[in-house]
ROSE-4610 file (N, C-alpha, C; in Angstrom, 1 decimal, always signed):
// ROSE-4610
residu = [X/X/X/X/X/X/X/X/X/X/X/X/X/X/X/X/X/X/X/X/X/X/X/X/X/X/X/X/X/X/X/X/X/X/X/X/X/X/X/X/X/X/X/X/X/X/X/X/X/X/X/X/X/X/X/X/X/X/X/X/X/X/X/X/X/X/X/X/X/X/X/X/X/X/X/X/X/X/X/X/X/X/X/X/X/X/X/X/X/X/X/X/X/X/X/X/X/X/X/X/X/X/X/X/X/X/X/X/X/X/X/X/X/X/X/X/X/X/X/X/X/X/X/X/X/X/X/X/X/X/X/X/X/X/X/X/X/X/X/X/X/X/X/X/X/X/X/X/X/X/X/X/X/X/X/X/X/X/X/X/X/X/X/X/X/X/X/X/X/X/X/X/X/X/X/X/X/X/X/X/X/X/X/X/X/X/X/X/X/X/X/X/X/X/X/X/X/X/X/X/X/X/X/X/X/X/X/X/X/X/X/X/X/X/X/X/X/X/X/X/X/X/X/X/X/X/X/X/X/X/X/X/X/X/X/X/X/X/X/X/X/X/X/X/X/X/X/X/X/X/X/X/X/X/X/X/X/X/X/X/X/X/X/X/X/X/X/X/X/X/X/X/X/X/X/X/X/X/X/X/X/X/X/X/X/X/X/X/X/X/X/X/X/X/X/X/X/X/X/X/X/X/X/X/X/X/X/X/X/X/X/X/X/X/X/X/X/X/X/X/X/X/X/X/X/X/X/X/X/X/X/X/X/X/X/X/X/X/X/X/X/X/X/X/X/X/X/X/X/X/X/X/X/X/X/X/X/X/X/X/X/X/X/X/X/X/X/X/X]
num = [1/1/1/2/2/2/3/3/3/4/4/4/5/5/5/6/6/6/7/7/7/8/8/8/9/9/9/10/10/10/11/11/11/12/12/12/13/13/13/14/14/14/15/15/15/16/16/16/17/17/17/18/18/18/19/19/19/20/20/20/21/21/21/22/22/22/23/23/23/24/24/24/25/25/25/26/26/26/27/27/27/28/28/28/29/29/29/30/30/30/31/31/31/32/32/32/33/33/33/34/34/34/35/35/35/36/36/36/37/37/37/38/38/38/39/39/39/40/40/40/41/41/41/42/42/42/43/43/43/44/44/44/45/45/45/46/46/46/47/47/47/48/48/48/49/49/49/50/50/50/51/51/51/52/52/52/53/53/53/54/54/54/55/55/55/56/56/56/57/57/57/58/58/58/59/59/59/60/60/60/61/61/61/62/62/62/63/63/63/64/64/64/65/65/65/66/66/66/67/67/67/68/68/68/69/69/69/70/70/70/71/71/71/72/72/72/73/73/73/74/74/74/75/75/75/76/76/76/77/77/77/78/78/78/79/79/79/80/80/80/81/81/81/82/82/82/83/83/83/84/84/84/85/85/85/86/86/86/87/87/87/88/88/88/89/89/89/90/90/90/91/91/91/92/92/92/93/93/93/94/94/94/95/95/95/96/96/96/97/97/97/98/98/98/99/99/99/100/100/100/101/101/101/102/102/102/103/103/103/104/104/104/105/105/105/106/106/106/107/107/107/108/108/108/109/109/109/110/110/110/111/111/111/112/112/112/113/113/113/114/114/114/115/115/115/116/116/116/117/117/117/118/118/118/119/119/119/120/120/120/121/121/121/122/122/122/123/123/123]
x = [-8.4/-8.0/-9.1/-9.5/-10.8/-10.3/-9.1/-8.2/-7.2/-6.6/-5.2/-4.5/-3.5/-2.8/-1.6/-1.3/-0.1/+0.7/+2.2/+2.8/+4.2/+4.0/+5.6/+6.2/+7.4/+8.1/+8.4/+7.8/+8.8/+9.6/+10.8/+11.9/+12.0/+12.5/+12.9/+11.9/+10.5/+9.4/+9.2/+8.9/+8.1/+6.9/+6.0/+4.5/+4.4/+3.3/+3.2/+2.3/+2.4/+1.7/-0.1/-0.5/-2.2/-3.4/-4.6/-5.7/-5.8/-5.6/-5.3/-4.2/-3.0/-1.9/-2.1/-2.7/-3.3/-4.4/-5.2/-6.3/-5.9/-4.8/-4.3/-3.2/-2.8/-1.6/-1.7/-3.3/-3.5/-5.2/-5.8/-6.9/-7.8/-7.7/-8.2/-7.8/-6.6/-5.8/-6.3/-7.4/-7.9/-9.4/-10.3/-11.7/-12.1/-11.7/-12.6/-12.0/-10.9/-10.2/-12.3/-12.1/-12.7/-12.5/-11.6/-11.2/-9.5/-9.1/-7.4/-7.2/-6.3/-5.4/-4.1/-3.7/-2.6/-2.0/-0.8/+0.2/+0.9/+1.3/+2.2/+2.7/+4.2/+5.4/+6.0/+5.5/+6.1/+7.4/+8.7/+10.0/+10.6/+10.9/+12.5/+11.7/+10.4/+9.9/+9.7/+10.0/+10.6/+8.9/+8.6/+7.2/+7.3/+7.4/+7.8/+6.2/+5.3/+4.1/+4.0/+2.9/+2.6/+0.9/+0.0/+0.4/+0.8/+1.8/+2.0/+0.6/+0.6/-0.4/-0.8/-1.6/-2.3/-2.8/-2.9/-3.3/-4.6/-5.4/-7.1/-6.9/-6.3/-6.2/-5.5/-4.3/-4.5/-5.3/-5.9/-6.8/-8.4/-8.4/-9.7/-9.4/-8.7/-8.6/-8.5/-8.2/-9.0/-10.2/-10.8/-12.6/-13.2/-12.9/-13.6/-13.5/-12.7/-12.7/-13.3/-13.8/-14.7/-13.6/-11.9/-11.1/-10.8/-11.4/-11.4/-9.7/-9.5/-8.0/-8.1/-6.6/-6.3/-4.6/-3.9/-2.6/-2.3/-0.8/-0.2/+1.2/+1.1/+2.3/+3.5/+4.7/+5.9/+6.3/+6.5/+7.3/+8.9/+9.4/+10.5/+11.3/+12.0/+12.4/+11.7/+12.5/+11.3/+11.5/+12.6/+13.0/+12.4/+12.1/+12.5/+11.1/+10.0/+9.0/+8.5/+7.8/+7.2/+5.9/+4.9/+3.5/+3.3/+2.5/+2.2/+1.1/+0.3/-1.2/-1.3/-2.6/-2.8/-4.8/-4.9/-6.4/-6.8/-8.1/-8.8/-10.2/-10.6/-9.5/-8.6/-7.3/-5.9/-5.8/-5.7/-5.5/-4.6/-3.5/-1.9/-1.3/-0.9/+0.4/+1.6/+2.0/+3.1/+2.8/+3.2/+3.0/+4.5/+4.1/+5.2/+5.9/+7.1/+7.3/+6.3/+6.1/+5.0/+6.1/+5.3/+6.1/+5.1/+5.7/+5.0/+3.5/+3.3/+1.9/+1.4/+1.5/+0.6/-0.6/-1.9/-3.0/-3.4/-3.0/-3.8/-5.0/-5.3/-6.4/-6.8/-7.2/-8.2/-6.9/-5.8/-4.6/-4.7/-5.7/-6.0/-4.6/-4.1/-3.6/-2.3/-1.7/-0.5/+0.5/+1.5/+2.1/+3.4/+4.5/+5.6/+5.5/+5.9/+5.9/+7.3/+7.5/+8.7/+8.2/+8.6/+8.5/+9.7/+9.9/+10.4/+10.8/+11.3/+11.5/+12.5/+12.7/+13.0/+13.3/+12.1/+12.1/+11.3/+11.6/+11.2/+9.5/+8.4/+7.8/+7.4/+6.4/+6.1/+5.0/+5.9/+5.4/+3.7]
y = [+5.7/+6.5/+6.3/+7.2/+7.5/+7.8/+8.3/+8.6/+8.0/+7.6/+7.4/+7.3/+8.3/+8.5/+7.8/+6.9/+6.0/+6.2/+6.7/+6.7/+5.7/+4.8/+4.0/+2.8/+3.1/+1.7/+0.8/-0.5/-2.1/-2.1/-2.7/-3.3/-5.2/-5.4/-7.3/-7.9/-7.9/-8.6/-10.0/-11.1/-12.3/-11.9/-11.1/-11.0/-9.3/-8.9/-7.2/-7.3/-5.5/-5.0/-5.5/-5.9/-6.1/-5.8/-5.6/-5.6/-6.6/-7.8/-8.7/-8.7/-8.1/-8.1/-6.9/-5.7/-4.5/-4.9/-5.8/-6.2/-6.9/-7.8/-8.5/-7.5/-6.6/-6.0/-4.8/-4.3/-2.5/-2.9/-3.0/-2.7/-3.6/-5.1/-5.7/-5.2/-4.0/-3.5/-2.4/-1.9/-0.6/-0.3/-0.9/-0.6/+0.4/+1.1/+3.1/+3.6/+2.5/+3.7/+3.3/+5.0/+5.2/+5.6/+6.3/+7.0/+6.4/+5.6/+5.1/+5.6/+6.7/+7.5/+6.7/+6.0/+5.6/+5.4/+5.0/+5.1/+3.9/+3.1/+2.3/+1.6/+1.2/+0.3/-0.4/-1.8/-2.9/-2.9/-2.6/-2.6/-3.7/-4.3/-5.5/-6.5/-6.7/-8.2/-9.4/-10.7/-11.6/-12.5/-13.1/-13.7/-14.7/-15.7/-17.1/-18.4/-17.3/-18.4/-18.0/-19.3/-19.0/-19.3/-19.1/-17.8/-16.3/-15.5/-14.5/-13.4/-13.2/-11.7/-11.2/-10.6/-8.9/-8.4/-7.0/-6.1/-6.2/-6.6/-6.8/-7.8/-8.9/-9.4/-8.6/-7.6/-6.8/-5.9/-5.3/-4.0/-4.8/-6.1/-6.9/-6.9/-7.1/-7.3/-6.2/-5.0/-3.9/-3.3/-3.4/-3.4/-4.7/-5.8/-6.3/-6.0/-5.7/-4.8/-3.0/-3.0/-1.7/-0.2/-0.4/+0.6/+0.9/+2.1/+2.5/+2.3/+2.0/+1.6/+1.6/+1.6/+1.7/+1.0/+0.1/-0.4/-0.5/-0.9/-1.8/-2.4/-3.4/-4.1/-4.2/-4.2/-4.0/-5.3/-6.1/-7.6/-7.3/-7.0/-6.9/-7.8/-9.0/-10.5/-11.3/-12.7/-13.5/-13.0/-12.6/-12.5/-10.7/-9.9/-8.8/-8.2/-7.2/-7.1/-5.6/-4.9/-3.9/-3.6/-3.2/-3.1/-2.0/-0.8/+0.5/+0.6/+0.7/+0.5/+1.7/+2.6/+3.8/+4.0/+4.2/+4.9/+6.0/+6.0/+6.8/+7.5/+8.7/+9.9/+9.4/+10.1/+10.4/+11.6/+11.9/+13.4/+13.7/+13.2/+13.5/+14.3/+15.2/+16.4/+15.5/+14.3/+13.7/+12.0/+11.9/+10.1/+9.5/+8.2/+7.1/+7.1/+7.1/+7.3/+6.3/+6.9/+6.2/+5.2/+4.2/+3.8/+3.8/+3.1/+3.1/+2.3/+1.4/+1.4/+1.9/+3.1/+3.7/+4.3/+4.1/+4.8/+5.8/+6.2/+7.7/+8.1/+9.0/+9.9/+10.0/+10.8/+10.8/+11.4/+12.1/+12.6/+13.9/+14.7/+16.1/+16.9/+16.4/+17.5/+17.4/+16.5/+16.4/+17.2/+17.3/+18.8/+18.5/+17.2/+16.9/+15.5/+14.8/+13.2/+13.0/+11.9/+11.4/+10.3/+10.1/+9.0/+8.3/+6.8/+6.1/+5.3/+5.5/+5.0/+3.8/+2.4/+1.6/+1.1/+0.6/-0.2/+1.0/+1.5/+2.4/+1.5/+2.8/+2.6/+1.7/+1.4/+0.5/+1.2/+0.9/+1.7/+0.8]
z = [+20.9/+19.8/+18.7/+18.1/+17.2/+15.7/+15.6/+14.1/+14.0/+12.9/+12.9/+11.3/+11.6/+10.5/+10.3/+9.4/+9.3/+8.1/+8.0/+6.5/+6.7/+6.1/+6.6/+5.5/+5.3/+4.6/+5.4/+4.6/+5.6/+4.2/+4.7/+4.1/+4.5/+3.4/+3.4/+4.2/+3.8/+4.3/+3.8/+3.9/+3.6/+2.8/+2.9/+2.4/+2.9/+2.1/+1.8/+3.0/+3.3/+4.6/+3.6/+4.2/+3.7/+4.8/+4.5/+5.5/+6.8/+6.6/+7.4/+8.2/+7.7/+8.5/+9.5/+8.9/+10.1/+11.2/+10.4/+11.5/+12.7/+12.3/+13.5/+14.1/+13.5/+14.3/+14.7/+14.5/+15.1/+15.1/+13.9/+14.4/+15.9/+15.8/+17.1/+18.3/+18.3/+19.6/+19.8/+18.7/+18.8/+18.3/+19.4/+19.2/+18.8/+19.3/+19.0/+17.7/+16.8/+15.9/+14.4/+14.5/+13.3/+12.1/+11.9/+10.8/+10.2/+9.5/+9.3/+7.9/+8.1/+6.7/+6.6/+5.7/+5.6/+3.9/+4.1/+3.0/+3.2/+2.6/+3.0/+1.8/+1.9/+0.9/+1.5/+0.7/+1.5/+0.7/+0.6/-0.7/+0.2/-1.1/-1.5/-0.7/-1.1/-0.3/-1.6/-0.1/-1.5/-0.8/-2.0/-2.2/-2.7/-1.8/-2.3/-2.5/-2.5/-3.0/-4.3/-4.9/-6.1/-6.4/-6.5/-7.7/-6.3/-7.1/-6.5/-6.3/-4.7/-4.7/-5.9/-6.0/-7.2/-6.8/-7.4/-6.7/-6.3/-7.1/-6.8/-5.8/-4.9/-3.9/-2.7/-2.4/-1.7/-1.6/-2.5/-2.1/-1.7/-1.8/-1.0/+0.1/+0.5/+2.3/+2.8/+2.1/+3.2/+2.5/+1.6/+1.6/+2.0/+2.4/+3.0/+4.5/+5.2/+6.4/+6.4/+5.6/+5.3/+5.2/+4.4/+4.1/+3.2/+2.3/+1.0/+0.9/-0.3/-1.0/-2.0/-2.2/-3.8/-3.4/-4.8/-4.4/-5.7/-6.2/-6.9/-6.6/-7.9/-6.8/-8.4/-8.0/-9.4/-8.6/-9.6/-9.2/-10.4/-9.6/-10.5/-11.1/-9.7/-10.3/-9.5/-9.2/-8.6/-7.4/-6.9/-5.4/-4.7/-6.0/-5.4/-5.3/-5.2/-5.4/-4.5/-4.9/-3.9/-4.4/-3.0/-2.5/-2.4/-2.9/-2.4/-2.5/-1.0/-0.2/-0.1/-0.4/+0.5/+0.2/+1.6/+2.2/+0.4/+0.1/-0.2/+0.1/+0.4/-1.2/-0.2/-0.6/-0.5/+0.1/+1.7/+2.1/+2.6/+2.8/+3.2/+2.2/+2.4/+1.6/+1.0/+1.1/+0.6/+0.5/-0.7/-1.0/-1.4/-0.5/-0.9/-2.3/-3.0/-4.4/-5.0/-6.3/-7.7/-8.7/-8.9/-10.1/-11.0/-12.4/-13.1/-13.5/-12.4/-12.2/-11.7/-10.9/-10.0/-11.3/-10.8/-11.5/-11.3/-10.6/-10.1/-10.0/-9.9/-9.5/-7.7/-7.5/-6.2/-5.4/-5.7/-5.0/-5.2/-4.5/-4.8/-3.9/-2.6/-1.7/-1.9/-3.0/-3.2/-3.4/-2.7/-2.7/-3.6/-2.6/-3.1/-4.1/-4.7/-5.2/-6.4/-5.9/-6.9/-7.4/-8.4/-9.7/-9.4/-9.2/-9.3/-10.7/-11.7/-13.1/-13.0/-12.1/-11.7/-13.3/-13.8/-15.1/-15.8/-17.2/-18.2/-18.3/-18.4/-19.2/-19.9/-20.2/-21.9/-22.4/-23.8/-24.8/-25.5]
């Protein structure tokens, strides 16, 4: 396989979906893939190291494996936390819900999207 398109939630993980965790669990099982579109939310994972993940530490481990990205991560309590990973540009018709970190831009084909308002804003 030469493309591959991936959109998916994990629930109650130990550690967020990351570059390293694809490389060991799809890419080494898949020589030929060239092209990887994906989306992905790691929700309700509990992160028991410290210092906790950031985002500029997930979105390393897939450009150091040469996969444009973009992430952020909402730590809500100590236990509860979610990851939202996605491929850039961004060409899938539908994205994982946004919260209020999400940065945007580079989401041109976006058709449907929901806002997650978990925790309000700051002002």
């Amino acid at each position: 396989m030469e493309k591959l398109t991936l959109s998916f939630r994990v629930r109650r993980q130990n550690s967020f979906i990351d570059g390293i965790y694809l490389t060991n669990g799809i890419f080494n099982y898949m020589p030929h893939l060239h092209t990887f579109i994906f989306d992905i939310a790691s929700e309700n994972t509990m992160i028991n190291v410290y210092p906790k993940p950031s985002s500029d530490n997930i979105r390393r481990t897939f450009i150091e494996r040469g996969h444009h990205a973009d992430c952020y991560i909402d730590y809500y309590t100590d236990e509860m936390s979610r990851c939202h990973v996605y491929s850039l540009p961004f060409t899938m018709e539908r994205i994982h819900y946004i919260t209020s970190r999400f940065s945007g831009g580079m989401l041109q084909c976006i058709q449907n999207q929901i806002i997650l308002l978990k925790y309000f804003f700051a002002y």
